[in-house]
N, C-alpha and C positions, 0 to 999 in steps of 0.2 A: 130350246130357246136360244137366237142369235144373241152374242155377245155383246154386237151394236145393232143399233137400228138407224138409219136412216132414211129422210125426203128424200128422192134423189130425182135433180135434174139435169136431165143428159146433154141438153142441147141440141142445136139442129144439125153442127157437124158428126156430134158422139153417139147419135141414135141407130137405131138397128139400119143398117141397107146405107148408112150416110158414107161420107169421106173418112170419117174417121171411125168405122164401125170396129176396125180390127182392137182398138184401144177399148172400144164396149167388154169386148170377146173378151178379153186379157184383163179387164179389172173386174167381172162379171167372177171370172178363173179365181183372181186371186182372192175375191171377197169371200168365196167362195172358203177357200183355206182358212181366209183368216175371221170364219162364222162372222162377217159383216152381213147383216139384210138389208138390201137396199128394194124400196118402194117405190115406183115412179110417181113421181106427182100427177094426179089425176089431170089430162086438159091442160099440160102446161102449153107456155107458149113461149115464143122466142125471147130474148133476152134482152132485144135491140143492141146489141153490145157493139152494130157495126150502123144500122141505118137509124138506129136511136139518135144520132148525132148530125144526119143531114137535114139540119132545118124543119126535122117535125117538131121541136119546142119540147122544153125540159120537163111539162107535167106528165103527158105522153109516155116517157124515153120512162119514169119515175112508176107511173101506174102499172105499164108494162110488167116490170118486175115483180111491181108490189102484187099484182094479180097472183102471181105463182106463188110468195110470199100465203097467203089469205086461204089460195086454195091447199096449199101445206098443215096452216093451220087449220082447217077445217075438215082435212080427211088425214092427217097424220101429226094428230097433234102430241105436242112435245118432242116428235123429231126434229134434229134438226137437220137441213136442208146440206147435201154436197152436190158438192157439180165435179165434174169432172176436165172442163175446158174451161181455158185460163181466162180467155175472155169472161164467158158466162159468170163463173165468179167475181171478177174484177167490177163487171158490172152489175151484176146484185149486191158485191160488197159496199160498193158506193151508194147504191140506191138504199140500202137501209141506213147507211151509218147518213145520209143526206134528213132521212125521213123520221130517224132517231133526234138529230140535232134541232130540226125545224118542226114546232108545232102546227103551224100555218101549211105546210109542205106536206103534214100526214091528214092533215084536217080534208085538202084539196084534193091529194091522192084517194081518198077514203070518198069523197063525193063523186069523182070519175066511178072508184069503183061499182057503189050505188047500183050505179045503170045497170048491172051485171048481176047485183042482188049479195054484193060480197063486200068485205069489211077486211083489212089488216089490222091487227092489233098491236104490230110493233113485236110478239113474242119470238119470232122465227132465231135462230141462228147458223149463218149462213158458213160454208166451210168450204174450198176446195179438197179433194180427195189425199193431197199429201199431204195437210192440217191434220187431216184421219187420222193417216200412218203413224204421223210423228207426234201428234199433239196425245191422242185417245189409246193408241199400241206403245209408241217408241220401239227405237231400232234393234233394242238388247229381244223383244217379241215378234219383232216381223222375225228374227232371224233364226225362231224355232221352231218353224214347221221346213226349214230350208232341208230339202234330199240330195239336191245336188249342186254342185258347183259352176260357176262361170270361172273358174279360173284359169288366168293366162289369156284372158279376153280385156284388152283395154277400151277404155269408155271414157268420151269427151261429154261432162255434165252442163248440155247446154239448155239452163234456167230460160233465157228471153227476159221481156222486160215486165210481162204482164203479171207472173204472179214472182213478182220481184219489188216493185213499187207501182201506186205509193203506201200500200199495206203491207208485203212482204211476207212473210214464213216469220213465224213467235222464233226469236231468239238467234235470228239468221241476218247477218251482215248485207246490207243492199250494195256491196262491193263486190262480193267474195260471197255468196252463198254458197253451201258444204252439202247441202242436205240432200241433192243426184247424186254426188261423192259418198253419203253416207249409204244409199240405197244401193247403189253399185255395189259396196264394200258388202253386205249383209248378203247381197246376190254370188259373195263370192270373186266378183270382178276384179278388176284393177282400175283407179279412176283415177285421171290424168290432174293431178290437181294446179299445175299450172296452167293450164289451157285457158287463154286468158279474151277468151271473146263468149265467156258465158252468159251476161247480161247483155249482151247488144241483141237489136232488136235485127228480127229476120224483115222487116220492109216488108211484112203484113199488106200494110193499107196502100202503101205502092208500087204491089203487085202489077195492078194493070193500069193503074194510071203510068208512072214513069219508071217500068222493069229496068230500067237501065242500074237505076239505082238499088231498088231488093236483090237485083241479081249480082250487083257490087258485094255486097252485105252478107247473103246468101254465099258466095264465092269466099270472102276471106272468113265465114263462119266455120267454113268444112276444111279449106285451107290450112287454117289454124290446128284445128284438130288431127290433121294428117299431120303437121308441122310437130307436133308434142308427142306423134306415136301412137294415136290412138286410131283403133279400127271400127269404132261406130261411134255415133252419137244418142246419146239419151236423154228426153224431153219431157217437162209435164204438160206442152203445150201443142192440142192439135191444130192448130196454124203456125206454130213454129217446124211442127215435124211433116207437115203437109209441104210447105214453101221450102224447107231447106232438102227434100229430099227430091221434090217431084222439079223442081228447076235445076237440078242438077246434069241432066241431061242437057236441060237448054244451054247452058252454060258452057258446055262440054262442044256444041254446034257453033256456036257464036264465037268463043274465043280458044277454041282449040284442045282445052283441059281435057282430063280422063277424070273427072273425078266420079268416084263410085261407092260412096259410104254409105250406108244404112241408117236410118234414123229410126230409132228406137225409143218406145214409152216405157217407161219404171216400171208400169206395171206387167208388163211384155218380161222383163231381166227377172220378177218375183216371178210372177207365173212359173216359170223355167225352174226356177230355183227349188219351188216347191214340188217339181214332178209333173209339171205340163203338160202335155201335148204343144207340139208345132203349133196344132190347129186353136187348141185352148186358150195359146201364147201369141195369138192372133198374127205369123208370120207368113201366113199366107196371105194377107194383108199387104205385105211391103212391094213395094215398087222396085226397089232396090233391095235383094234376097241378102237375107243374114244369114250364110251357109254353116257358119261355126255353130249359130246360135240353134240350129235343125239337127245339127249332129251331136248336141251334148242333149238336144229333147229325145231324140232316138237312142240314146243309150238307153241302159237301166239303173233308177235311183239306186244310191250305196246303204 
C-alpha cells in the first residue's frame, strides 16, 4: 500500500504527449520513490485557467472546475486532488475557496452540473504537488531516499507569481519564498538565495499578444540568474519553465544575447537525486540540454 494517495489532475500542458510531458515523466519517477499513488481523475477536463477568463462569464469558468471537483469525488473519494501546474491549481484553488464561501455560487454550480448527472459536495481538497512535498513528507524525508548528489551545481529558485499569491505555500513568505531553495538544498544543490527576480511573473499571458514585453521579463529573469552565479534555473511552473526557456533563443536573435540556461522542474533535481535515469529525470525533454545534470544521472549512486 502507497503511503499517499492522490486525485491527480495533470492538466492540458502536464499530460502525456503535451509541452510539458518531461515534468509528467520526472514527478511520475519521483512519486514513484517517494510511494506517492497518484490516480488520474477519470474524464477530467480542462481548468479554464486561461480562456475561463475571456468573457465566457464566471459560472462557466466555476462549473468547469467544480466538474473535476465531483468527478473526484465520485470515483476517488477522500483523495484529495494535486495538480501539478501552477495555473491549474491557482485555478481550482479559487474555484473552491469561491464555492466554499458562496452558498448561492455552489447552489448554481451544482445546477449547471445536473445537466451532466453529477453533484460537488464541497468535500474535495485541492493541493499543488509542492503542498505534497512539504506539507504531507517535509524536507528532513524527501531527503532520505536521496543516492546521489547535485553538488557543485548552482540553482536560481525561480517560484513566478502563480503559486506565490494570492494563496501561496503554508508558511512561505510572498516576498522571499525558500521552498525551490529548500528542494535544491535536499537534491544536494547549491541555491542562489539572493537571486532576486524569483516572484516576477514570466509575461505568460503576453506572450503573443505584446512579446516585446515577456520577452523584457523573460530576459532580465535568466539575466538575473546568470548575474548571482547560477547555472540553471528551477521552476514549479510549466509556463514559467516553458516561456523562460523556449524564448530564449528568440532573445538571443532579436537582441544579440547568448543566453543559454536550462530551465529545470524540482522534480527533474529529486528524480536525480534519488538514482534517476536522464530519461526518468525527464531531460530529454529540455530544449536547452542540462549536460552536468546527464553526467551525475550517468554515474553510479554512492
Amino acid at each position: 500500500m502507497a503511503k499517499k494517495q492522490y486525485a491527480f489532475y495533470p492538466g492540458c500542458s502536464s499530460q502525456l504527449k503535451a509541452s510539458a510531458a518531461n515534468y509528467l515523466t520526472s514527478v511520475q519517477s519521483m512519486c514513484k520513490t517517494l510511494e506517492i499513488e497518484l490516480t488520474e481523475i477519470p474524464d477530467w477536463n480542462c481548468c479554464s485557467a486561461s480562456v475561463g477568463y475571456c468573457e465566457g462569464g464566471e459560472l462557466p469558468r466555476l462549473a468547469i472546475n467544480a466538474r473535476n471537483f465531483a468527478q473526484a469525488e465520485t470515483h476517488l473519494a477522500g483523495q484529495p486532488i494535486v495538480a501539478t501546474c501552477a495555473a491549474c491549481w491557482l485555478s481550482a484553488r479559487e474555484t473552491k475557496d469561491r464555492l466554499d464561501a458562496s452558498s448561492e455560487l455552489m447552489r448554481e454550480t451544482n445546477e449547471a452540473l445536473a445537466a451532466a448527472g453529477l453533484h460537488y459536495k464541497g468535500e474535495v481538497e485541492v493541493k499543488h504537488m509542492v503542498e505534497v512535498l512539504i506539507e504531507d513528507f517535509g524536507y528532513e524525508q524527501l531527503a532520505r531516499p536521496m543516492v546521489k548528489s547535485l553538488e557543485g551545481v548552482k540553482f536560481a529558485g525561480y517560484v513566478g507569481c502563480q503559486t506565490n499569491r494570492p494563496f501561496g505555500i503554508d508558511g512561505e513568505s510572498f516576498e522571499n519564498p525558500v521552498y525551490l531553495d529548500k528542494m535544491v538544498e535536499v537534491a544536494g544543490g547549491e541555491a542562489i538565495g539572493a537571486y532576486d527576480q524569483k516572484v516576477t511573473c514570466c509575461g505568460g499571458g503576453l506572450a503573443f499578444s505584446e512579446p516585446e514585453k515577456s520577452q523584457k521579463q523573460i530576459r532580465d529573469i535568466v539575466e538575473s540568474a546568470y548575474d548571482h552565479g547560477a547555472e540553471m534555473i528551477v521552476t514549479p511552473c510549466p509556463l514559467c519553465q516553458a516561456n523562460v526557456e523556449v524564448y530564449q533563443s528568440e532573445i538571443n536573435r532579436k537582441q544579440g544575447t547568448k543566453l543559454n540556461m536550462p530551465v529545470l522542474y524540482y522534480s527533474q533535481l529529486l528524480t536525480i537525486a534519488y538514482g534517476g535515469s536522464a530519461k526518468e529525470a525527464g531531460l530529454d525533454g529540455q530544449l536547452i540540454r542540462a549536460p552536468r545534470l546527464e553526467e551525475i544521472c550517468a554515474k553510479p549512486a554512492k
